[in-house]
N, C-alpha and C positions, 0 to 999 in steps of 0.2 A: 655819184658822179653824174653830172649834165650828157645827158645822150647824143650831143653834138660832138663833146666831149670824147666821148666814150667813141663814137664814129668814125672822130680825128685818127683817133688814136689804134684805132683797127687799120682805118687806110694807110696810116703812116708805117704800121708793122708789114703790113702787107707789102708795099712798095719796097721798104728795104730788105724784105723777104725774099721778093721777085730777080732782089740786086744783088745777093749775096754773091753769086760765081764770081763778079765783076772784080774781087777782090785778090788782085796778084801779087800784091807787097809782102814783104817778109812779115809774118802776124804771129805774136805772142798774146794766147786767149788765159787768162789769169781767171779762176772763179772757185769760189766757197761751196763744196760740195751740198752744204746746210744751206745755203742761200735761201731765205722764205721771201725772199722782194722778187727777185730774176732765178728763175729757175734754172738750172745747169744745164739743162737741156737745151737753151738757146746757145751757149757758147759749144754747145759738141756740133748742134745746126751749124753754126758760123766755122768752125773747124772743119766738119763732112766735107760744106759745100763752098767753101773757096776755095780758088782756081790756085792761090798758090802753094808753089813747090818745097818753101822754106816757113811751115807754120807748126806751132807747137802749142800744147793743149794743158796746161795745169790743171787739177783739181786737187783742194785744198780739202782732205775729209775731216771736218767739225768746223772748218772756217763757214765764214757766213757774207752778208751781205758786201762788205768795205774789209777787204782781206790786209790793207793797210792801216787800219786804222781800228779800236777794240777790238780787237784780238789779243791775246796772248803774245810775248812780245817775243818768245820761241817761232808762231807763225808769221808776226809781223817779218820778221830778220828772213823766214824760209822766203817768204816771198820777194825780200827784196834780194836775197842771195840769188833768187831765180833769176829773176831781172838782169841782176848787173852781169850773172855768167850767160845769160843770153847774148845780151849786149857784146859782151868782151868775145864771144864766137865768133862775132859777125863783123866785128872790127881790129881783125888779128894785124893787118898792115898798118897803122898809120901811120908813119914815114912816108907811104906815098903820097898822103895827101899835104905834104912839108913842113909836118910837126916836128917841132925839136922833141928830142926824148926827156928834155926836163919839163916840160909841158906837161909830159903824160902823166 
């Protein structure tokens, strides 16, 4: 790797290091306990230290980098079962928003 490179890419972690609290929205952190690309240890950082009050933390033990995608097709389904009951929690009314219920 080019050492400017390599530079960039320290200042840019660092920055959104510095920014993580800033983070108040509802956050579903997804990651492959195996991951050898991004270590899981950056999604429990980003879980610790946002500020918000509705965030939830998966870890996948044997998944790996793309927990969507080459996996087993048992974890691919766990995860996206996560996903869509996250989802469906968090969007228990829609009626209010003047959805017909054949829509849904």
């Amino acid at each position: 790797m080019r050492l400017q490179t390599a530079s960039e890419l320290l200042r840019a972690t660092d920055d959104i290091e510095s920014q993580v609290e800033k983070v108040s929205s509802p956050l579903l952190i997804l990651h492959g306990a195996s991951d050898k690309v991004t270590d899981p240890s950056v999604s429990k950082f980003l879980y610790e230290k946002a500020s918000s009050k509705d965030k939830t933390l998966k870890l996948y033990e044997g998944g790996y980098h793309c927990i969507l995608e080459g996996e087993s097709d048992e974890k691919i389904f766990m995860a996206l079962d996560d996903i869509v009951s996250w989802l469906d929690s968090r969007c228990k009314n829609t009626h209010s928003f003047g959805l017909e219920s054949k829509f849904i």
